[in-house]
C-alpha positions in Angstrom: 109.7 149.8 89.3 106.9 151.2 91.9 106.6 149.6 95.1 103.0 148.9 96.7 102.9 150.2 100.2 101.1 147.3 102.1 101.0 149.3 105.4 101.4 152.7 107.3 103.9 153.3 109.6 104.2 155.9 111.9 106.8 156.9 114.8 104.9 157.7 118.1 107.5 158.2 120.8 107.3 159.3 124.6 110.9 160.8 124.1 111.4 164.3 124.8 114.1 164.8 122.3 112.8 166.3 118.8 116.3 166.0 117.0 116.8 162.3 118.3 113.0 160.9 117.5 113.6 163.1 113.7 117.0 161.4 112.7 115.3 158.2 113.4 112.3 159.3 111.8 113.9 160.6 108.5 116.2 157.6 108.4 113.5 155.3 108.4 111.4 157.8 106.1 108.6 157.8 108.7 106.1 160.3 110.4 106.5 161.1 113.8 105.9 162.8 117.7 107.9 163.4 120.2 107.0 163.8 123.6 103.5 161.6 123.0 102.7 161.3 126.5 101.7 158.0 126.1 99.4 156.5 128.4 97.0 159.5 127.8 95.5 159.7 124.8 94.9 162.9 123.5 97.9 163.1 120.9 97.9 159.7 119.6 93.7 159.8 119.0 95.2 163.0 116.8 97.3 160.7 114.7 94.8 158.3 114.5 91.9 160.7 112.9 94.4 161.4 110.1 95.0 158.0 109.1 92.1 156.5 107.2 91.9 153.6 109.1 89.8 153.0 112.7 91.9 152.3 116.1 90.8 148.4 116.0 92.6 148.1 112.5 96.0 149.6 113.9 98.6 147.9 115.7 100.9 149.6 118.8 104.3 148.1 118.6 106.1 148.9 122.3 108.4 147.6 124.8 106.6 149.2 127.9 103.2 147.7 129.1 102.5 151.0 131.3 102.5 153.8 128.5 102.4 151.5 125.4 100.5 148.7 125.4 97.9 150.7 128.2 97.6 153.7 124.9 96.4 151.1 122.7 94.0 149.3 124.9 92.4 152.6 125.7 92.0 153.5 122.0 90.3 149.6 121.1 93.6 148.9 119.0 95.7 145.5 118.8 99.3 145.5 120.7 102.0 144.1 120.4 104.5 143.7 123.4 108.2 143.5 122.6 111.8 143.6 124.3 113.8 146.1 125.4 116.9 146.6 122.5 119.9 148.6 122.8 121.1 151.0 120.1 122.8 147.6 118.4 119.2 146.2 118.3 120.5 143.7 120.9 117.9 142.6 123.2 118.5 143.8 127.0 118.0 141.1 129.4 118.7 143.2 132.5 115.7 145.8 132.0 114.7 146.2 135.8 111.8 148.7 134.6 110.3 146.4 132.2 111.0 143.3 134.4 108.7 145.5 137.1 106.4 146.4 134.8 105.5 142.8 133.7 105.4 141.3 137.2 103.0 144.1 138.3 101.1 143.2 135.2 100.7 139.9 136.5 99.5 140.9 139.6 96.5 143.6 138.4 95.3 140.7 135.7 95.9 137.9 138.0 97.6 136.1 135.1 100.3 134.1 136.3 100.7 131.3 133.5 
């Protein structure tokens, strides 16, 4: 039986550890980059010319609003803002940098619903 693939994944990570961001990579049978340097562009607009799809039909899934979310704005493509996990998956309700992050996000956009 042949599965359909009904979208492309692809692992774009800020880490600086090869061997970390590859064992999760080759568990999860993805493509990948280390050290992305996420928000500047420059390597991700690399990925993105060799997937035959344009930036504003990809999706950026991150838990940081400063490197991922800001990427994916820059580059016209949807995002998608999620929670901090821990290596269990477990969501961590005590990330200060994230907490930061949001409130100052409130403050630049002026949205404080």
């Amino acid at each position: 039986m042949h599965s359909k693939k009904h979208f492309y994944i692809y692992l774009f990570s800020n880490n600086p550890s090869r061997n970390r961001i590859k064992l999760i990579a080759n568990q999860l049978i993805l493509e990948y980059s280390h050290s992305a340097g996420k928000p500047r562009i420059r390597k991700l607009k690399k990925v993105i010319d060799g997937i035959p799809h344009s930036s504003n039909e990809i999706a950026i899934i991150g838990d940081r609003i400063f490197t991922d979310i800001l990427v994916g704005n820059r580059l016209g493509m949807h995002t998608i803002l999620v929670d901090s996990v821990d290596c269990y998956g477990k969501r961590l309700n005590n990330n200060q940098l994230q907490s930061l992050e949001r409130y100052l996000a409130k403050i630049i956009t002026g949205d404080f619903s």
